[in-house]
C-alpha distance (Angstrom), angle and dihedral (degrees) to the residues before:
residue distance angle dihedral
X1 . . .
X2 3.99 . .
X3 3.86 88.9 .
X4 3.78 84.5 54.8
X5 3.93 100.6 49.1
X6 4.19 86.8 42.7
X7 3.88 83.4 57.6
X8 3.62 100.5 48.9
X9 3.56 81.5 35.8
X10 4.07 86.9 62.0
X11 3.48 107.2 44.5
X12 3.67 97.0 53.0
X13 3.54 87.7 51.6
X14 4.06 91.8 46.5
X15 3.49 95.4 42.3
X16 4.09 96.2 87.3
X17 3.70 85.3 35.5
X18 4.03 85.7 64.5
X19 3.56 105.8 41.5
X20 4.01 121.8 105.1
X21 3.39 141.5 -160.7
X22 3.95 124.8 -112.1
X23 3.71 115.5 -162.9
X24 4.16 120.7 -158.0
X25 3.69 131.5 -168.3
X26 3.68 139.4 75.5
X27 3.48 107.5 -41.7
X28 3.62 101.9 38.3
X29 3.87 131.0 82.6
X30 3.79 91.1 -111.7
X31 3.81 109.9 57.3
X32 4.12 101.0 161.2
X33 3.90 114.2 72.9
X34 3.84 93.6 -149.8
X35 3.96 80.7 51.0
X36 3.92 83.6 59.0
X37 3.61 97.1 40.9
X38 3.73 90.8 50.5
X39 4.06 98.2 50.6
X40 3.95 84.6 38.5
X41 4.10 120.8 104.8
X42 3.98 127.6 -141.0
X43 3.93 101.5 -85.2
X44 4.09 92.8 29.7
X45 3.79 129.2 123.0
X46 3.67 127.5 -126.0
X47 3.56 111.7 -156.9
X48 4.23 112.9 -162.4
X49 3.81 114.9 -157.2
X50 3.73 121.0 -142.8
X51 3.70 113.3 -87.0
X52 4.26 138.3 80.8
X53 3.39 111.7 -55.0
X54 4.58 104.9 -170.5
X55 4.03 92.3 -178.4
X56 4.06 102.1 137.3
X57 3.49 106.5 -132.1
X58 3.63 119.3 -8.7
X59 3.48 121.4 -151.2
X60 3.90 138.2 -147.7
X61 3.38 112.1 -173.3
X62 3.68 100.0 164.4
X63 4.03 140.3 47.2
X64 3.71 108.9 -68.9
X65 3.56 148.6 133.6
X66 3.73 114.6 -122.8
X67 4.00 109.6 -170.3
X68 3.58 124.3 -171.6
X69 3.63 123.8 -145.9
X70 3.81 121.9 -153.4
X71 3.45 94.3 -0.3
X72 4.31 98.6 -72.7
X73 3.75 116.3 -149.3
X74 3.93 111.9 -122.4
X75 3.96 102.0 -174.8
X76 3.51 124.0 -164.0
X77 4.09 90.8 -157.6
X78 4.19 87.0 -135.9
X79 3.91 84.6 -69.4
X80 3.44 123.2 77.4
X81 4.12 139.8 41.2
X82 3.63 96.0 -98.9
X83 4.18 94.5 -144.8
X84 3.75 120.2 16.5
X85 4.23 95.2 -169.8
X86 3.96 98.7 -158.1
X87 3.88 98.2 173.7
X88 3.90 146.8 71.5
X89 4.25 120.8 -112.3
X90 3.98 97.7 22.2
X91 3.85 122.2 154.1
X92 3.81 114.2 -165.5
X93 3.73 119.6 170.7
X94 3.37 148.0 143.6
X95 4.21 101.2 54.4
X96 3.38 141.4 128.7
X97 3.84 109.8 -138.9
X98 4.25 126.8 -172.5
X99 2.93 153.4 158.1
X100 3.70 98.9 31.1
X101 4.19 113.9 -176.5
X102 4.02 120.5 -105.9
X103 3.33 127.7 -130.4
X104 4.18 125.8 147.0
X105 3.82 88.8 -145.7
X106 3.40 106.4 48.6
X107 4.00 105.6 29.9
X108 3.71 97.2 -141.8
X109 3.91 113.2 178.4
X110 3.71 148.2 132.1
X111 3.70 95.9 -47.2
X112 3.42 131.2 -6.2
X113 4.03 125.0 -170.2
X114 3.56 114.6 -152.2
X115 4.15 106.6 -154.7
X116 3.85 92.4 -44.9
X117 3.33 128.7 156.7
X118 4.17 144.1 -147.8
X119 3.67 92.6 7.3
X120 3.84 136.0 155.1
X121 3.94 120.1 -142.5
X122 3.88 98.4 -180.0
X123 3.75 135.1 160.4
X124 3.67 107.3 5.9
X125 3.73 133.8 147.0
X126 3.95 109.6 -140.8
X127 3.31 105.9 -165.9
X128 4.42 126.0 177.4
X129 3.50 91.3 -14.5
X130 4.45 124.7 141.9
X131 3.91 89.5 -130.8
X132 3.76 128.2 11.6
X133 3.90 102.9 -152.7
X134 3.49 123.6 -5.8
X135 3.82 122.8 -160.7
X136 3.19 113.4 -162.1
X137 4.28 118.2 179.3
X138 4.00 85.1 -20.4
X139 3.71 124.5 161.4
X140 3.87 126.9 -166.3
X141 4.11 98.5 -5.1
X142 3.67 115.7 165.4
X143 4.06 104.9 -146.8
X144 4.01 108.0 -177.7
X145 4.05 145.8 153.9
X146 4.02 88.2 8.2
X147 3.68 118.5 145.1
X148 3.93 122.5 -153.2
X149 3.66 131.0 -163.6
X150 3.96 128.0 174.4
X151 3.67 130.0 172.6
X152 4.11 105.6 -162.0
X153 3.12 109.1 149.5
X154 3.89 91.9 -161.7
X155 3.73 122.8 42.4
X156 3.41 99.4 -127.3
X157 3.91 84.0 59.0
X158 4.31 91.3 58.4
X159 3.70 120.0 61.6
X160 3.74 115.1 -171.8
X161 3.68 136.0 -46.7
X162 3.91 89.7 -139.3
X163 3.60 121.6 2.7
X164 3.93 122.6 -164.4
């Protein structure tokens, strides 16, 4: 029984000691995010590049912390949910997201959390997008220093800044 606390013991004590960091953009060998999210582990950083990033709707589906650097543009093109966050203890901060589809049904905007939990959504720039952040079934999420700007015209065409 010891030997079985000391291992647990271990590998939560290891498990920061093992993570690594995965940078994207033009000059590195990984240029996709969802690329980087895909080779990435639980515990592992994603590091975005400044540039345009035209991906659809990227997914993280597992704990991760996705950093921008100089502010990169993730653009939704009016037709997709620009982040779908699928996982519990993710930290993503420092993007600028637009242009984020519309639909009444579906709710697609900026970035949409999908029963998550603990999770920081700091220092974004949403930008023309039909809802800002969307919680949806989240627990303990830390939402801070964001700034949100829409332009609809007509209500029906603006969803919420933040949605809980």
């Amino acid at each position: 029984m010891k030997l079985l606390i000391f291992a647990v013991i271990l590998l939560h004590v290891s498990f920061p000691l093992c993570s690594k960091t995965i940078h994207v953009g033009a000059g590195f060998p990984v240029r996709q995010i969802q690329a980087a999210i895909r080779q990435a582990h639980a515990g592992d950083t994603v590091m975005v590049h400044g540039g345009v990033y035209k991906e659809g709707n990227l997914l993280i589906d597992k704990s991760l912390v996705v950093l921008g650097k100089n502010y990169p543009v993730l653009d939704g093109q009016k037709k997709f949910e620009v982040v779908s966050i699928k996982a519990n203890q993710v930290v993503f901060d420092g993007f600028r997201v637009q242009h984020s589809g519309f639909a009444s049904l579906d709710d697609p905007g900026a970035i949409k959390v999908y029963n998550g939990h603990h999770l920081t959504i700091s220092n974004n720039i949403l930008e023309d997008n039909f809802f800002g952040i969307y919680i949806q079934y989240g627990k303990n999420c830390l939402i801070k220093n964001n700034q949100i700007r829409a332009y609809g015209k007509e209500e029906q065409q603006i969803g919420n800044g933040i949605h809980c």
